[in-house]
C-alpha positions in Angstrom: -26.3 -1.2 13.7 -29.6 0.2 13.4 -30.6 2.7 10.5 -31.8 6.1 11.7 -35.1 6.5 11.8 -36.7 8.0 7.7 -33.9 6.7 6.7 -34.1 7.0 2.6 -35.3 3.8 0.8 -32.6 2.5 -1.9 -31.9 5.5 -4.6 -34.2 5.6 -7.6 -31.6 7.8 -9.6 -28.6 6.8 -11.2 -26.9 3.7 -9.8 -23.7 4.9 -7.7 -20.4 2.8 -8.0 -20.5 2.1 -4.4 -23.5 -0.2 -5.6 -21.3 -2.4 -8.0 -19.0 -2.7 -4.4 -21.5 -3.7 -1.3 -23.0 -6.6 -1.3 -26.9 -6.6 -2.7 -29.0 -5.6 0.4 -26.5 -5.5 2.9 -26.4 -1.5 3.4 -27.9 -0.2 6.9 -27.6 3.3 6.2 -26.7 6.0 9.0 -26.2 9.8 9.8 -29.8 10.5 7.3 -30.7 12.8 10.1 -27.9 15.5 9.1 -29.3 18.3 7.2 -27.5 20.5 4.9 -27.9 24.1 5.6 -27.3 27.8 2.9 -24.0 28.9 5.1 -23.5 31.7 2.1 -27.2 32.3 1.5 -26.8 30.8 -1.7 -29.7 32.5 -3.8 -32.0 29.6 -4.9 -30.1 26.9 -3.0 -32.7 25.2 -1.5 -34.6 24.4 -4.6 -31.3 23.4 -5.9 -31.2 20.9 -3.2 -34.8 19.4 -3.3 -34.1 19.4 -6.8 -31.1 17.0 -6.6 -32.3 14.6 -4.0 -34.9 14.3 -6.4 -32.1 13.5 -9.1 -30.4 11.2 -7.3 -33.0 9.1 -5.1 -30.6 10.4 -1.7 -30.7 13.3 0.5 -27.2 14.1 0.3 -23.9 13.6 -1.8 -22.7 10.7 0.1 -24.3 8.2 1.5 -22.7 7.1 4.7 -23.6 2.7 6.1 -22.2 -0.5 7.3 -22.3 -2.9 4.4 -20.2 -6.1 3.5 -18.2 -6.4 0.8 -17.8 -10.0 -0.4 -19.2 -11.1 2.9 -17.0 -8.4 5.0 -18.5 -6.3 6.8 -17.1 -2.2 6.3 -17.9 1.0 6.9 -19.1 2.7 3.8 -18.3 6.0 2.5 -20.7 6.2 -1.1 -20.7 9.3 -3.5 -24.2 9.7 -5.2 -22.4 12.0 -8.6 -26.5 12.3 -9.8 -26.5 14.6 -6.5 -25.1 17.9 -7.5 -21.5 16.3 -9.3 -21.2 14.8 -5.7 -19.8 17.6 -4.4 -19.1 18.1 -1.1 -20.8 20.1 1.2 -21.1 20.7 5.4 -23.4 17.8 5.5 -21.2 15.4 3.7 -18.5 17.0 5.5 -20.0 15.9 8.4 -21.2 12.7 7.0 -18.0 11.3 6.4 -16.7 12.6 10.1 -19.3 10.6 11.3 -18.7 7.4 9.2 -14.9 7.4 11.0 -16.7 7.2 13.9 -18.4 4.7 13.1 -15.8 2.6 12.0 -13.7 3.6 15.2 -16.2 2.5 17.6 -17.1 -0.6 15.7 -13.9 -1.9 14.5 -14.6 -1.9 11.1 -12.7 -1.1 8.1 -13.3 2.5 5.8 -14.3 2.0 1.9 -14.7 5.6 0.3 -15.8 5.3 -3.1 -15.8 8.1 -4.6 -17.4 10.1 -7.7 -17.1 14.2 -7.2 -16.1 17.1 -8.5 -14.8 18.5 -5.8 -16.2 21.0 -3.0 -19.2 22.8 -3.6 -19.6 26.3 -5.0 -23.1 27.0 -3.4 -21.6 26.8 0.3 -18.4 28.8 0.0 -15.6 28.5 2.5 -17.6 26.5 4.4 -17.5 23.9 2.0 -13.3 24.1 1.2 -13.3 23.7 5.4 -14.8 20.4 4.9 -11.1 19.3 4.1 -9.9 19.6 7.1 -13.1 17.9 8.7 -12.3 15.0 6.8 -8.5 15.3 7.2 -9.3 14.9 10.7 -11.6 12.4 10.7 -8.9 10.5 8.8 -6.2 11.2 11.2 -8.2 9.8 14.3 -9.1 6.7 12.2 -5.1 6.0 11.7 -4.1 6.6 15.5 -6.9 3.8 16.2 -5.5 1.7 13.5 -8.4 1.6 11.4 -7.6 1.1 7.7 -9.3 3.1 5.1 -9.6 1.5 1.7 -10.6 4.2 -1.4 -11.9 3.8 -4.6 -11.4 6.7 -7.5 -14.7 6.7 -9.6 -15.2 8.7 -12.3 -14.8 11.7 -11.7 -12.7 12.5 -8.6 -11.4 15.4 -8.2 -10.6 18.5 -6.4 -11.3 18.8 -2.5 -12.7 14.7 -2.3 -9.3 13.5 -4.2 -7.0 15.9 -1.9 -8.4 15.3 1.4 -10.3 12.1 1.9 -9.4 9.7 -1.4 -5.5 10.7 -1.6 -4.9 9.9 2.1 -5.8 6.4 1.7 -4.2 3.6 3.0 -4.6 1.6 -0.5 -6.1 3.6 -3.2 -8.3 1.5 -6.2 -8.4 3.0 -9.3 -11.3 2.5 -12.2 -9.6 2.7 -15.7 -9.7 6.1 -17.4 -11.6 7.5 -14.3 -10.9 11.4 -14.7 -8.9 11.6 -11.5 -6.6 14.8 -10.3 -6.7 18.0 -8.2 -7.5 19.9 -11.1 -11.2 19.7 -12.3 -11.9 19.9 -16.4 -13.0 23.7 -15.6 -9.8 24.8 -13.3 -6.9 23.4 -15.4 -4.2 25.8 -16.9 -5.1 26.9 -21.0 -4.3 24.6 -23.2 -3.9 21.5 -20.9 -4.8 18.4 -22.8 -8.0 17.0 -21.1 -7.1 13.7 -22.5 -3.2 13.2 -20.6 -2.8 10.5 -19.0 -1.8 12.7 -15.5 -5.3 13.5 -15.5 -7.1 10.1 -15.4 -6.3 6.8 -12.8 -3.8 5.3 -15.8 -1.5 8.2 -14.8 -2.1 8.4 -11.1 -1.5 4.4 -10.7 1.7 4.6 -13.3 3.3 7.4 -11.1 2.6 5.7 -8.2 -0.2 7.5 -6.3 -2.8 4.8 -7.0 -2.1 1.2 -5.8 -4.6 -0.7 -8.2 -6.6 -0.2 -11.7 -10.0 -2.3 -11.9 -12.7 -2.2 -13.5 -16.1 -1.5 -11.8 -16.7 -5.6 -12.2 -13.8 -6.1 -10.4 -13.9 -4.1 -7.8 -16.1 -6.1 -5.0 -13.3 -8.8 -4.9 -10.1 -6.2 -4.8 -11.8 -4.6 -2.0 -13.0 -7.5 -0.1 -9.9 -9.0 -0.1 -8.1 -5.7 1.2 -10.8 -5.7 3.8 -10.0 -9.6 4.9 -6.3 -9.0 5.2 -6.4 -5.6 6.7 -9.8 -5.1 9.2 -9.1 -5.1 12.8 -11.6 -7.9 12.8 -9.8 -10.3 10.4 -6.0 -9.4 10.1 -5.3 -11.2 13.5 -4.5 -10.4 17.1 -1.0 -9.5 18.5 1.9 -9.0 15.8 4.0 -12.3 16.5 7.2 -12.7 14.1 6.3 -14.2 10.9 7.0 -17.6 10.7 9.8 -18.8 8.4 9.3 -21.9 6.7 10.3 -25.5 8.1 12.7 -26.5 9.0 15.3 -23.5 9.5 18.1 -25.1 9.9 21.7 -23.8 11.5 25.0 -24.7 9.4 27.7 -26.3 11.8 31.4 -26.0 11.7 33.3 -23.1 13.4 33.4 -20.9 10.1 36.5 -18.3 9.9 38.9 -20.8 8.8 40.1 -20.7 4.6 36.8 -19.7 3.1 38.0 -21.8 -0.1 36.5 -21.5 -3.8 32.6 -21.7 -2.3 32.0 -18.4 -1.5 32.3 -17.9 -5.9 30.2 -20.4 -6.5 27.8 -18.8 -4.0 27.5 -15.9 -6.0 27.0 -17.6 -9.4 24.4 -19.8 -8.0 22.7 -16.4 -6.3 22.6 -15.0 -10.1 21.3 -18.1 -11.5 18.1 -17.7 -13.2 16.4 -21.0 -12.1 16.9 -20.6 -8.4 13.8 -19.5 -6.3 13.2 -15.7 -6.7 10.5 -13.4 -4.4 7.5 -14.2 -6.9 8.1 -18.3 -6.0 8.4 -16.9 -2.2 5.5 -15.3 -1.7 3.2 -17.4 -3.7 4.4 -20.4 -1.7 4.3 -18.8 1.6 1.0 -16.5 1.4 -2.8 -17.6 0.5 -3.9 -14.9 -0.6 -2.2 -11.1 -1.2 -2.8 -7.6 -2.7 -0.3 -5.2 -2.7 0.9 -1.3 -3.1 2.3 0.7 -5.7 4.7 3.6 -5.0 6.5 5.7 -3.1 3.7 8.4 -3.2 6.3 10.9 -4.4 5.4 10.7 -8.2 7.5 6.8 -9.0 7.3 3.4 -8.7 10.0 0.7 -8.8 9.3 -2.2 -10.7 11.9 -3.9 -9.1 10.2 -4.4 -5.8 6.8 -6.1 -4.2 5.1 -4.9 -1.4 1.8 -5.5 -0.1 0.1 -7.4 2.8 -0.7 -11.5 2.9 -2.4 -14.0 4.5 -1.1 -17.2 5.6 -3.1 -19.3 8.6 -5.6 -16.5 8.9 -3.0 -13.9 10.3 -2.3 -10.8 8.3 1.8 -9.9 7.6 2.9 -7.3 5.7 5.7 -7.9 2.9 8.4 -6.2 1.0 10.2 -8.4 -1.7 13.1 -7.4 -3.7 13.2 -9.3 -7.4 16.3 -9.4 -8.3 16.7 -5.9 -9.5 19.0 -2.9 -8.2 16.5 -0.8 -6.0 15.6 2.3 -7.0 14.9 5.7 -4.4 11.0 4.8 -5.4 11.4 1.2 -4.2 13.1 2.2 -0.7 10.2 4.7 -0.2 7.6 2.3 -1.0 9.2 0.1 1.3 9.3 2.6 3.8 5.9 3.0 3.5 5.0 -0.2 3.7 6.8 -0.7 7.2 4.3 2.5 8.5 1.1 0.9 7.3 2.0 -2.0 8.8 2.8 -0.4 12.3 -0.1 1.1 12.1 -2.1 -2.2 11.4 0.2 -4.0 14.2 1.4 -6.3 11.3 4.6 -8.6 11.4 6.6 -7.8 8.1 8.8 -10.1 6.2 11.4 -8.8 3.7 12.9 -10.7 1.3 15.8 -9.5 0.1 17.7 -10.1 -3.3 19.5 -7.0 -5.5 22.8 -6.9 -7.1 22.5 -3.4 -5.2 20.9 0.2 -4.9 20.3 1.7 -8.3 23.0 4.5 -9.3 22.6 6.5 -12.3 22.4 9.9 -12.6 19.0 10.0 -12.2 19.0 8.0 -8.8 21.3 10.5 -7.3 19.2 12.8 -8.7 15.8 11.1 -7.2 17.6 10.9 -3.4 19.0 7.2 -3.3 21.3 8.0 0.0 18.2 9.9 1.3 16.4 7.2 1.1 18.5 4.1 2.3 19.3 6.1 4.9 15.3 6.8 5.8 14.7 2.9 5.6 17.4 2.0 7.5 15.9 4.4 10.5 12.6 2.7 9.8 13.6 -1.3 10.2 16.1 0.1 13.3 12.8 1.6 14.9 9.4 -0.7 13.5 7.5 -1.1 16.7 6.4 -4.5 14.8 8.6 -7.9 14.4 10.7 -7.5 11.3 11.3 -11.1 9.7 14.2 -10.9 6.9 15.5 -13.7 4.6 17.9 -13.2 1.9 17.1 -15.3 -1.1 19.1 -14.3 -3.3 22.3 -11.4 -3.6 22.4 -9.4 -0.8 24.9 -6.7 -2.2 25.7 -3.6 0.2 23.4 -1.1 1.5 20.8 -1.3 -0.7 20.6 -5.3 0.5 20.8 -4.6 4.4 18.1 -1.4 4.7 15.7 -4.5 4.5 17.6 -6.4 6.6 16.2 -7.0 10.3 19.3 -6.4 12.8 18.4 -9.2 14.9 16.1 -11.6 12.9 18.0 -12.0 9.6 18.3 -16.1 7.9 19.6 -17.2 5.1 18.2 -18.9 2.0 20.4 -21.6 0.5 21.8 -20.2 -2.2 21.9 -16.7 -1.1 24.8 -14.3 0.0 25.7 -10.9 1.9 28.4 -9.2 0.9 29.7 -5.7 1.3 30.1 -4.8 -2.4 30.1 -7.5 -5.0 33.1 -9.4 -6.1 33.5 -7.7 -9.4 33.2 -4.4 -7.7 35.7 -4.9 -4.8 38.4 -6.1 -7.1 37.9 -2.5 -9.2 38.0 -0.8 -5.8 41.1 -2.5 -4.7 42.7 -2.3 -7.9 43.5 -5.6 -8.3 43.1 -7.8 -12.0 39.7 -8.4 -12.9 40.5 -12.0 -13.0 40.8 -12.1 -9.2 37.2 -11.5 -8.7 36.9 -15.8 -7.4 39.4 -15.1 -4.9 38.3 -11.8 -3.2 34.7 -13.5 -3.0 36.3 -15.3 -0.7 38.1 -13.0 1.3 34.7 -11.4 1.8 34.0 -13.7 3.9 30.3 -13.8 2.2 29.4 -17.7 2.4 26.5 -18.7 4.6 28.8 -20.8 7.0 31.3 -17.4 7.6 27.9 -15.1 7.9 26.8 -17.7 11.0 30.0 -17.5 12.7 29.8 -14.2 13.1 26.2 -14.0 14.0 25.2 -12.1 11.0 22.7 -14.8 10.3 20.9 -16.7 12.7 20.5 -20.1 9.9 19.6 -21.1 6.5 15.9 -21.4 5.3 14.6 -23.4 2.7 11.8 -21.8 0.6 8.1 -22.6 1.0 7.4 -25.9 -0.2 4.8 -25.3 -2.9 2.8 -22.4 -4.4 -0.3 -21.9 -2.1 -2.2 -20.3 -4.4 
């Protein structure tokens, strides 16, 4: 696109971080013409402002272009923190309105890098109304399906982290970045400047920021999030992933004497050498990057989700890893299943737990909630849903990830309604009978095809791809 006309020439202040993230000379700046106005007759604000574009070598607190990033081409959303703390004002307000525009009209992804403090004093409420501007802006960009890719510098706070870097679609954190709602000034007596809740460690370890790196680090993250997830480079229609060759369909007529298989089943699904979710996605994707929490304050370690590329088409994943599933991981996974409706992604799910986590502090977190909220989410994904069980596929907190009409089978995997152990304490019966009620429940692959709870068995991808 073509820059407006007195367009400003590359800052002479203080490098921003958006600079460590665009490619050398590839920015063509835009929206220069927008002026910033004294909406609360500010005394002295106009000096203030000639003052800071000075400073910073811009003429506002973000600088709004289409750049590449690693050789793709994005949207860019730059805060200049030399220019007043980077705080926002009406004319970034409506700088960053216009760079959604941009990017809806083009096609092209959003990468907000920020470094603020927040909304600016000098302009009053008109300023704190910029929040809604931008939330907005942001909702317009998601009903077009254009993804919008932040990165927390330091700092970011206030209005900029709750309206525009918050309500990304995949959030980048820089290490020990001062990041929260609360600026140094506006925090409670006696809160310690230095907690972790405060800084990017603590937003990524409760689950609000999907990945720490360092500013040398940072072109690559975001260029491969822009590769997988821009309109121009995720692919076309969402087709249903493609399992690996050959799926194959068990014959025999199945319902007969399940016999001692359906044990061995299970010990061979709790094997440690068998082929778990990170052997899966590594041999099935080329490249991935994934998120991090539920965006209600956790994170499951127990669970993978994230979006791949395989054959230049873009699917979304969610991977169990052998773990119980905690309410964090069904949430993430949840989430997961709306960004990739609103990319038009295919997902697969790989699914392998002993079962949905149960402690006290499950209950406590909402597990039933949030099965039950997943389960309505696979039952209503507008997108193909692609599910393969790789490993134990024990009760509910197995089948919320489970397609209803496109679920396979892995070799050495199995579905079951409760595991072995568990049924025999339900039932009452000795605990040496656990063998013989995995049979009776009727959890082999060759009982789960005849009746069509399966559609065949899938080996796993041949060999890493990475």
């Amino acid at each position: 696109m073509t820059a407006d006309p007195g367009a400003a020439t590359e800052p002479a202040g203080p490098r921003a971080l958006y600079h460590a993230i665009a490619d050398p000379g590839s920015m063509d700046r835009f929206g220069e013409r927008i002026e910033a106005g004294n909406p609360s007759g500010w005394p002295g604000y106009e000096d203030q402002l000639r003052r800071a574009r000075h400073a910073a070598g811009a003429r506002h607190a973000v600088t709004t272009g289409v750049a590449a990033v690693g050789g793709e081409p994005c949207v860019i959303v730059g805060f200049e923190f030399a220019f007043m703390g980077g705080s926002m004002g009406v004319a970034e307000g409506a700088r960053i309105a216009r760079a959604f525009s941009v990017a809806m009209a083009t096609g092209l992804p959003v990468v907000s890098v920020a470094a603020s403090g927040g909304s600016r004093m000098q302009e009053g409420t008109s300023a704190l109304v910029q929040m809604q501007a931008v939330a907005a802006a942001i909702a317009a960009a998601r009903r077009a399906g254009i993804p919008h890719i932040a990165v927390a510098g330091d700092p970011t706070t206030g209005g900029v982290w709750a309206s525009l870097v918050a309500a990304a679609d995949v959030l980048i954190g820089v290490p020990a970045a001062r990041v929260s709602f609360s600026g140094s000034r506006t925090r409670p007596a006696g809160a310690d400047p230095g907690s972790a809740e405060f800084l990017a460690d603590g937003q990524w370890a409760h689950g609000f920021v999907d990945v720490l790196s360092p500013p040398g680090g940072l072109r690559a993250a975001v260029a491969t999030l822009v590769r997988l997830l821009s309109p121009r480079s995720r692919g076309g229609s969402a087709e249903p992933v493609a399992l690996p060759d050959p799926p194959t369909a068990l014959t025999g007529s199945g319902g007969g004497d399940p016999g001692p298989d359906a044990w061995a089943q299970v010990t061979g699904a709790r094997s440690a050498s068998r082929d778990r979710a990170a052997r899966w996605l590594a041999g099935y994707f080329e490249e991935t990057s994934e998120i991090r929490g539920d965006r209600c304050g956790a994170v499951d370690p127990g669970l993978r989700c994230g979006f791949g590329r395989r054959g230049g088409t873009t699917a979304g994943y969610i991977a169990q890893t052998g773990r119980p599933t905690t309410p964090a991981g069904f949430r993430t996974a949840a989430r997961l299943l709306a960004l990739a409706t609103r990319f038009g992604r295919p997902v697969l799910t790989l699914i392998d737990t002993p079962g949905a986590a149960a402690a006290p502090a499950d209950e406590a977190a909402g597990a039933g909630p949030a099965i039950a909220e997943l389960f309505i989410a696979v039952a209503s994904c507008p997108v193909p849903v692609t599910s393969v069980i790789i490993g134990e596929g024990v009760s509910g907190g197995a089948l919320a990830l489970a397609s209803p009409g496109n679920l396979w089978l892995a070799h050495g995997g199995y579905l079951a309604v409760t595991a072995p152990e568990l049924a025999t304490s339900i039932l009452k019966l000795p605990a040496d009978e656990a063998p013989q009620v995995a049979g009776r429940l009727r959890l082999t692959p060759a009982e789960l095809l005849h009746r069509g709870i399966i559609r065949g068995i899938v080996p796993p991808p041949a060999a890493s791809r990475g």
